[in-house]
DRENNU-144964 format. One record per atom (N, C-alpha, C): atom name; residue number from 1; x negated, y, z negated. Coordinates in steps of 0.001 Angstrom, whole numbers, plus 500000, padded with zeros to 6 digits. Example, Ala and Ser with C-alpha at 12.3 -4.5 7.8 and 13.67 -1.06 7.14 Angstrom:
REM DRENNU-144964
SITE atom seq xx yy zz
SITE N 1 486810 494310 492200
SITE CA 1 487700 495500 492200
SITE C 1 486800 496700 492200
SITE N 2 487150 497750 492920
SITE CA 2 486330 498940 492860
SITE C 2 487100 500030 492130
This chain:
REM DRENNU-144964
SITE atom seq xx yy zz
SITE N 1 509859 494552 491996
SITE CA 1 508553 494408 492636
SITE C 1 507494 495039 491740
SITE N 2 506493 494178 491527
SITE CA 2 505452 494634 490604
SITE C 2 504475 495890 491109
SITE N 3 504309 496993 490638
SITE CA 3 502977 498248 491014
SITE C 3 502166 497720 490385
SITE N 4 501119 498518 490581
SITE CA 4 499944 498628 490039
SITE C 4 499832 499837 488689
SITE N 5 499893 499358 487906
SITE CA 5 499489 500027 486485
SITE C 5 499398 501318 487059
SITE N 6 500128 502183 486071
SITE CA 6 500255 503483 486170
SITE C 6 498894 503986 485873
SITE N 7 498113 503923 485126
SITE CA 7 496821 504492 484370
SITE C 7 496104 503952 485442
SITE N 8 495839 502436 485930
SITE CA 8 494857 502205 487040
SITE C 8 495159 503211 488379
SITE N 9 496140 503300 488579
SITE CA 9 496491 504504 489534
SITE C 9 496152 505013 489410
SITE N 10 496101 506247 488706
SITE CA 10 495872 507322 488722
SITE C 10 494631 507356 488535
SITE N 11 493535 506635 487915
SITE CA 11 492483 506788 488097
SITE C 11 491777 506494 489175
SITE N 12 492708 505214 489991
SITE CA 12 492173 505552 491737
SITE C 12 492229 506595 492081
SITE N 13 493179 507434 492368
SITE CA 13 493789 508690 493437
SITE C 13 492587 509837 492540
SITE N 14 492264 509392 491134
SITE CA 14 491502 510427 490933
SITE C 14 490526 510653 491697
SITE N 15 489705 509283 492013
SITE CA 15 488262 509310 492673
SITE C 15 488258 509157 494074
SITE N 16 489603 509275 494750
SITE CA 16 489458 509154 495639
SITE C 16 489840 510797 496999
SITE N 17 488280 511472 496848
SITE CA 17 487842 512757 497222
SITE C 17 487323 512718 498462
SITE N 18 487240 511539 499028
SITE CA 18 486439 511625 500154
SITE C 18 487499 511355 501673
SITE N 19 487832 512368 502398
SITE CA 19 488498 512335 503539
SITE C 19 488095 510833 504652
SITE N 20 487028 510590 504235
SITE CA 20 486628 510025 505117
SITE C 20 486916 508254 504863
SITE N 21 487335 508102 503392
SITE CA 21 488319 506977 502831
SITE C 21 489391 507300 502901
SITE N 22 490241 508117 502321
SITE CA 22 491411 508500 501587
SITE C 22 492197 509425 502421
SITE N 23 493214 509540 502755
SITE CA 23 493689 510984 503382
SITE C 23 495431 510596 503278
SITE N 24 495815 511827 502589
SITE CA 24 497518 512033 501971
SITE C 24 498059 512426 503579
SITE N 25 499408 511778 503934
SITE CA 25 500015 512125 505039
SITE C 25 501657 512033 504666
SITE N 26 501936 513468 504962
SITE CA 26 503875 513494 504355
SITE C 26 504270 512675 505389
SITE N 27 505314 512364 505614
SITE CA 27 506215 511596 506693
SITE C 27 507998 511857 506193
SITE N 28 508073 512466 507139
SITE CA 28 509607 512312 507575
SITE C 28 510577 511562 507111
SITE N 29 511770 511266 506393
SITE CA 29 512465 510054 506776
SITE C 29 512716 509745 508153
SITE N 30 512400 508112 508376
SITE CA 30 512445 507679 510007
SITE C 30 511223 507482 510394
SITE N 31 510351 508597 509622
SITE CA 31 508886 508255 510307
SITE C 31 507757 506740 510148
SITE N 32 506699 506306 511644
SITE CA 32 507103 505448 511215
SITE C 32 505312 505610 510627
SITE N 33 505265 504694 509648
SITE CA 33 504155 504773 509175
SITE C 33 502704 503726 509366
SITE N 34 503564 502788 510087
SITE CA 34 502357 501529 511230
SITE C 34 503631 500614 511273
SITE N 35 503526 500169 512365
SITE CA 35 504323 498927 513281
SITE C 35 503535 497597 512736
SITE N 36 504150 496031 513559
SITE CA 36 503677 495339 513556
SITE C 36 502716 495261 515015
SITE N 37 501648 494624 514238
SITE CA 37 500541 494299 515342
SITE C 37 499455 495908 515167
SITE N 38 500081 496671 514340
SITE CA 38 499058 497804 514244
SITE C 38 497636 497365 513440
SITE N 39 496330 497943 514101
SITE CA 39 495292 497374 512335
SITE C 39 495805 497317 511270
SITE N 40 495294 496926 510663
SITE CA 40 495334 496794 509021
SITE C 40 494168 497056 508241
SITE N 41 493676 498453 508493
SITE CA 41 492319 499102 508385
SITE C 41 492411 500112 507299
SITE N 42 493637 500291 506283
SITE CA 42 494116 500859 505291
SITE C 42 495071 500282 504325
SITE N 43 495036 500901 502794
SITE CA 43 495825 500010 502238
SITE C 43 496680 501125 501888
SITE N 44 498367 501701 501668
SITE CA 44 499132 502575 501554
SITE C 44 499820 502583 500012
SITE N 45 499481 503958 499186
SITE CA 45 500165 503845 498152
SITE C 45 501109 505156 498196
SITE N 46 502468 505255 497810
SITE CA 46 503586 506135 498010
SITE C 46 502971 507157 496985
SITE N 47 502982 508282 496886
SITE CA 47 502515 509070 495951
SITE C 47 504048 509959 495821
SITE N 48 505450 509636 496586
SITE CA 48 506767 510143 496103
SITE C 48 507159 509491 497294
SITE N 49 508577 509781 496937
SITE CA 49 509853 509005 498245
SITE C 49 509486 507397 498431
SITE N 50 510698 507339 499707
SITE CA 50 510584 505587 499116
SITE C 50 509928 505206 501066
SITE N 51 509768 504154 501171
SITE CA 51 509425 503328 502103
SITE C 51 510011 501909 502178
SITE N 52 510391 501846 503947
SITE CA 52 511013 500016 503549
SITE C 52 510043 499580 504447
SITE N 53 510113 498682 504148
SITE CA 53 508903 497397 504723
SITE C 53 509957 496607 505652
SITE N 54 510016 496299 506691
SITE CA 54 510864 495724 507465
SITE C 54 509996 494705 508984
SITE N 55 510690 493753 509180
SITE CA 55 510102 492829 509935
SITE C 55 511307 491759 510600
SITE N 56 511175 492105 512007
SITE CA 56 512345 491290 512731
SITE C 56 513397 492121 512554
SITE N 57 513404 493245 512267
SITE CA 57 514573 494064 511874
SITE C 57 515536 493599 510842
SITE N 58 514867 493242 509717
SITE CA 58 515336 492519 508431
SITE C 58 514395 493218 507303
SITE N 59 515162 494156 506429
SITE CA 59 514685 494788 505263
SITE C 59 514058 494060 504200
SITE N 60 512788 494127 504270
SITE CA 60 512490 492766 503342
SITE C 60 512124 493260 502108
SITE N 61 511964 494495 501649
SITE CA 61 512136 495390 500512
SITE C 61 511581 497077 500509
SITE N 62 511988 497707 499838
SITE CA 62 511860 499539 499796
SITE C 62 510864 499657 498985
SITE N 63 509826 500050 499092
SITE CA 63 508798 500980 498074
SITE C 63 509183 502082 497768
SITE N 64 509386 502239 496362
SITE CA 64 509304 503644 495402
SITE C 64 507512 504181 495284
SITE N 65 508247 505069 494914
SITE CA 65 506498 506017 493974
SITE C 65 506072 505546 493285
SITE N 66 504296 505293 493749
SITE CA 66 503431 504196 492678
SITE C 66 503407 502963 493413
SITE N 67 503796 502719 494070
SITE CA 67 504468 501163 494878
SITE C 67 502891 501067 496066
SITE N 68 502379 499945 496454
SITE CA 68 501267 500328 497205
SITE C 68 501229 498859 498195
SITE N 69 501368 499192 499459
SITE CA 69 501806 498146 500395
SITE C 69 500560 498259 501226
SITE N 70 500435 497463 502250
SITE CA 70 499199 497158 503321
SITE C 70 497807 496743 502849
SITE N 71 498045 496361 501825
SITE CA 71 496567 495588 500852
SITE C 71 496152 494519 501998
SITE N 72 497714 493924 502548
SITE CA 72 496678 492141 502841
SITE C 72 495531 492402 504191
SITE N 73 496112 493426 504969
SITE CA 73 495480 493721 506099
SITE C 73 494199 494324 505816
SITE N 74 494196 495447 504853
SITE CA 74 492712 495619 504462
SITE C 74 492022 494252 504225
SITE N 75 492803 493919 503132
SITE CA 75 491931 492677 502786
SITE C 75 491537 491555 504134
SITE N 76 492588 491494 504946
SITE CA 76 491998 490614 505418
SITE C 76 491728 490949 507140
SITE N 77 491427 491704 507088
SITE CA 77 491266 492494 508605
SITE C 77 492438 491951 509409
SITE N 78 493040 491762 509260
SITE CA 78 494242 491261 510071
SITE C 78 495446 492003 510336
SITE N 79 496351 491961 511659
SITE CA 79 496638 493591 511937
SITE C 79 498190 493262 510994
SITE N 80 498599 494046 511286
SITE CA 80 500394 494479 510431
SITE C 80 501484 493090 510557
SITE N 81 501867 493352 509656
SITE CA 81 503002 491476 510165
SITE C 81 504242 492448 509785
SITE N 82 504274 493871 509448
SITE CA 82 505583 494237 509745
SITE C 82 505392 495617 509382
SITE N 83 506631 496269 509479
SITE CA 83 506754 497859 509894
SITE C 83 506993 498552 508493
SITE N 84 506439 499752 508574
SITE CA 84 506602 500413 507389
SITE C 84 507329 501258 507872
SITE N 85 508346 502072 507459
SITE CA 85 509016 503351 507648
SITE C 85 509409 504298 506478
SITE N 86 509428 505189 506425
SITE CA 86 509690 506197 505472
SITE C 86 511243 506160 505200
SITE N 87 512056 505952 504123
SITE CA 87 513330 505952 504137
SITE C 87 513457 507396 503660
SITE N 88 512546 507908 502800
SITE CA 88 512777 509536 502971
SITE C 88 511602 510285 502718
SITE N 89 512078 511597 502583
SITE CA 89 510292 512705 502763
SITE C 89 509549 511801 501781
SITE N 90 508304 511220 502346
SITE CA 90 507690 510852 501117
SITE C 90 506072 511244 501396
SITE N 91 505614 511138 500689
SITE CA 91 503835 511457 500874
SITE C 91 502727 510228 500891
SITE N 92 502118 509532 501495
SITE CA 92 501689 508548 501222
SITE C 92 500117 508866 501320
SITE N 93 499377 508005 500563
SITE CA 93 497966 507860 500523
SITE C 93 497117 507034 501295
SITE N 94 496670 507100 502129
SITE CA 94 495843 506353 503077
SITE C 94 494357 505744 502386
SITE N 95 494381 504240 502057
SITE CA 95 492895 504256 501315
SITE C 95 492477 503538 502407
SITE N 96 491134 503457 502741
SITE CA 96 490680 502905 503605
SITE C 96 489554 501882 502648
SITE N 97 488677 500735 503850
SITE CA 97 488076 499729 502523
SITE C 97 486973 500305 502130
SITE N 98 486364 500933 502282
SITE CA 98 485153 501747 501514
SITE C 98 485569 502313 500071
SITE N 99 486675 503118 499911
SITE CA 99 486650 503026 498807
SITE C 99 487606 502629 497883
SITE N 100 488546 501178 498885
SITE CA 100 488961 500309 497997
SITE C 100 488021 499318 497673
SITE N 101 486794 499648 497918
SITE CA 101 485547 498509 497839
SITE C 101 484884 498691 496688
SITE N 102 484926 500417 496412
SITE CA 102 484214 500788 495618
SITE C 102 484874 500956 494227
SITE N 103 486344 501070 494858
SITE CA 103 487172 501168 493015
SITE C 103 487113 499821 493007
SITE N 104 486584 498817 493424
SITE CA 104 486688 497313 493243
SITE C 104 485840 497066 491937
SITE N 105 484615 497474 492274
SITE CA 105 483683 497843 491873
SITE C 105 483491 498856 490326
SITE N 106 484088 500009 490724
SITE CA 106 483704 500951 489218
SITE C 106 485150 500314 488195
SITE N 107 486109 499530 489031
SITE CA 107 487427 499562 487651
SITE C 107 487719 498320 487756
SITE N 108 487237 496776 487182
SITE CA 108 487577 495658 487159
SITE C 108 488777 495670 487172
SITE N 109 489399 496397 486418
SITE CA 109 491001 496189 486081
SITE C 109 491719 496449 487263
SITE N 110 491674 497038 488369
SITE CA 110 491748 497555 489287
SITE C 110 491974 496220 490108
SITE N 111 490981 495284 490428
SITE CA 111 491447 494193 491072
SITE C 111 491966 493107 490540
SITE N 112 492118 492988 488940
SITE CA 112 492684 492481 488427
SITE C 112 494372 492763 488351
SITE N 113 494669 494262 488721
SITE CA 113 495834 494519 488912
SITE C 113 496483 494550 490121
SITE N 114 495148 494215 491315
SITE CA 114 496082 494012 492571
SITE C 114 496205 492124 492643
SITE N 115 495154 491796 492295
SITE CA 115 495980 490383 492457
SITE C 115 496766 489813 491388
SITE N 116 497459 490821 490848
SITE CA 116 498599 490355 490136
SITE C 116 500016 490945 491209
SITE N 117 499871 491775 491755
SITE CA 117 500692 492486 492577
SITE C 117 500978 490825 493288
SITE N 118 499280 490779 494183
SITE CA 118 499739 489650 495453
SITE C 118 499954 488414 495017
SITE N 119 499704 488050 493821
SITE CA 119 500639 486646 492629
SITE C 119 502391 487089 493167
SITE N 120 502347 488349 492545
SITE CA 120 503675 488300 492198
SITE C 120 504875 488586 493700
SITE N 121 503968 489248 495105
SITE CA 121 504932 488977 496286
SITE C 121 504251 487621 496503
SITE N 122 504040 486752 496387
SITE CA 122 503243 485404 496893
SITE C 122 504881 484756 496352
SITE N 123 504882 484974 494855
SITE CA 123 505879 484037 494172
SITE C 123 507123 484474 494740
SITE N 124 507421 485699 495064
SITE CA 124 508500 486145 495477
SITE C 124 508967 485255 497059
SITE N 125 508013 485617 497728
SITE CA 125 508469 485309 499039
SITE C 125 508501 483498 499338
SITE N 126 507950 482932 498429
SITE CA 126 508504 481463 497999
SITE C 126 509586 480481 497778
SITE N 127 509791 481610 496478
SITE CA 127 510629 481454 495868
SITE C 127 512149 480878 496577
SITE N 128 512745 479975 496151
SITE CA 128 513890 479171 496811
SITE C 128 515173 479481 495975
């Protein structure tokens, strides 16, 4: 599964200072981190431990560190189409769209590297 550029990372999480976008939350293994049908009013990047993405109670893949899931719902205001859970202690980053609006904005490369992400689960989940 494709991340997002290590260097574009980190220069998100750099600028992203403002509680009122951004806010780090540990979680448990087990814990759950949004259901389906929850908003989709944040986009989630693992900053350690892993996460599975699951739907219908069918593992549809694990996020490692660096790995950054719940884009489509930001993007498209539309609520959760499946469950995130923590498979172990992990720390995750809460971006909200203000200032995924604004790293849109200061780092071209930045959205050039997420819609390579959503190319590459687009092709995946196709794929025959």
């Amino acid at each position: 599964m494709r991340k997002i550029e290590a260097w574009v990372l980190e220069a998100f999480l750099r600028t992203c200072d403002d509680p009122k976008y951004t806010t780090v939350v540990p979680y448990e293994p087990g814990g759950v981190i949004f259901s389906v049908g929850d908003p989709g009013d944040y986009m989630a990047v693992v900053l350690s431990g892993q996460v599975d993405i699951i739907r219908q109670g069918k593992l549809l893949t694990t996020m490692d560190s660096g790995a950054v899931f719940g884009e489509m719902g930001l993007i498209d205001g539309a609520s959760r189409s499946a469950d995130a859970i923590a498979r172990s202690h992990c720390r995750i980053a809460r971006i909200r769209e203000g200032e995924f609006a604004a790293m849109l904005e200061r780092t071209p490369h930045f959205a050039l590297s997420m819609m390579r992400l959503l190319t590459d689960r687009l092709r995946t989940s196709t794929a025959t």
